[in-house]
N, C-alpha and C positions, 0 to 999 in steps of 0.2 A: 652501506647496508645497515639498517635498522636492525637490532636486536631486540625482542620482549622478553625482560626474565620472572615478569610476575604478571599476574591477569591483569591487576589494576594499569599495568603498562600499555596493555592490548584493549584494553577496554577506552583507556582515554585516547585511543590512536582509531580505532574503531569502534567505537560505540554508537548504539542508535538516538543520535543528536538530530533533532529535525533538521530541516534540508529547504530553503526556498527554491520554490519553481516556480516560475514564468508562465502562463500560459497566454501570448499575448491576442492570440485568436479571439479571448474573451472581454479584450478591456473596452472600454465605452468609453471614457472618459482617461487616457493616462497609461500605466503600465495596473497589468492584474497578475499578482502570484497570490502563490498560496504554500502553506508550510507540511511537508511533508515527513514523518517521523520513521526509518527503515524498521520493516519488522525484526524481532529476534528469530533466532533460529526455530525455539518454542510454539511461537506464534504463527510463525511461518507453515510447521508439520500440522500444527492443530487446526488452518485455513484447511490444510492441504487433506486434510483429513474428512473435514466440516464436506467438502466439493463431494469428494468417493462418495461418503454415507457406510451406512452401515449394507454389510453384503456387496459391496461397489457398487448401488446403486446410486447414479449422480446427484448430487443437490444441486441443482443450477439457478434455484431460485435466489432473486434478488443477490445473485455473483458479486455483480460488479459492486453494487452498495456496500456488500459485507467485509468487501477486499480494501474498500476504499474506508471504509468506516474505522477500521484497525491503524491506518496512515494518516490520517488529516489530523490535522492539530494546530495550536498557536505557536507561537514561535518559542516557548517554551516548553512544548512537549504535549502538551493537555489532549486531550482527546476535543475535536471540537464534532457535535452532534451522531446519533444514533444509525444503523444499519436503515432503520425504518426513515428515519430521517432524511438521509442523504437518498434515500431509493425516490423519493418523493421531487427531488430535482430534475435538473434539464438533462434530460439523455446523453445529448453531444459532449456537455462538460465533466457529467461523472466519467462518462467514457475517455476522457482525454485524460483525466486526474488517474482513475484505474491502467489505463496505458503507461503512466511514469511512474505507478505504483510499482507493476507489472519489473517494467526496468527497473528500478532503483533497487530491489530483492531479488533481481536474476533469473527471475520467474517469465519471463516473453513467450517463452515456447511452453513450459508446464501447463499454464491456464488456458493456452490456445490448443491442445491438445488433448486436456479435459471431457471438451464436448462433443469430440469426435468419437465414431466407432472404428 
């Protein structure tokens, strides 16, 4: 059993390190991933927050972009392109990247349950 006695311990054990994922559905030529970075706990409330709105009225505009936008990165962490940006791409794929988003922050049920009354 693992013990943490200092943050710095829990951090290099769990920290938000990017994460390759596969998404082989998309490759045309070979294998296609892409590097996905977990949100923090911070980021996470403040998506979670961004959805409700102000008054709990829903934001649902461009979701999946802005979910997906906070997680894409190089393999070093970087942020790669904008909310606006990525909404601009092919539906099927942001949707498949937002779905392993979705998982990889424990989030499956929270955003699927967002848009319902």
């Amino acid at each position: 059993m693992s013990k943490f006695q200092t943050l710095e311990q829990f951090r290099s054990n769990f920290g938000c390190k990017p994460v390759e994922v596969k998404l082989p559905q998309f490759a045309k030529d070979g294998a296609f991933s892409i590097f996905l970075k977990p949100l923090t706990s911070r980021d996470r409330d403040n998506f979670e927050a961004s959805v409700v709105g102000v008054n709990g009225e829903r934001d649902l505009h461009n979701l999946r972009a802005r979910l997906v936008a906070k997680c894409l990165c190089d393999e070093t962490g970087k942020p790669i392109g904008s909310e606006d940006e990525i909404g601009g791409l092919q539906a099927d794929l942001i949707g498949a990247i937002f779905d392993e988003v979705r998982a990889m922050n424990g989030m499956a049920d929270d955003i699927e349950e967002t848009g319902k009354d």
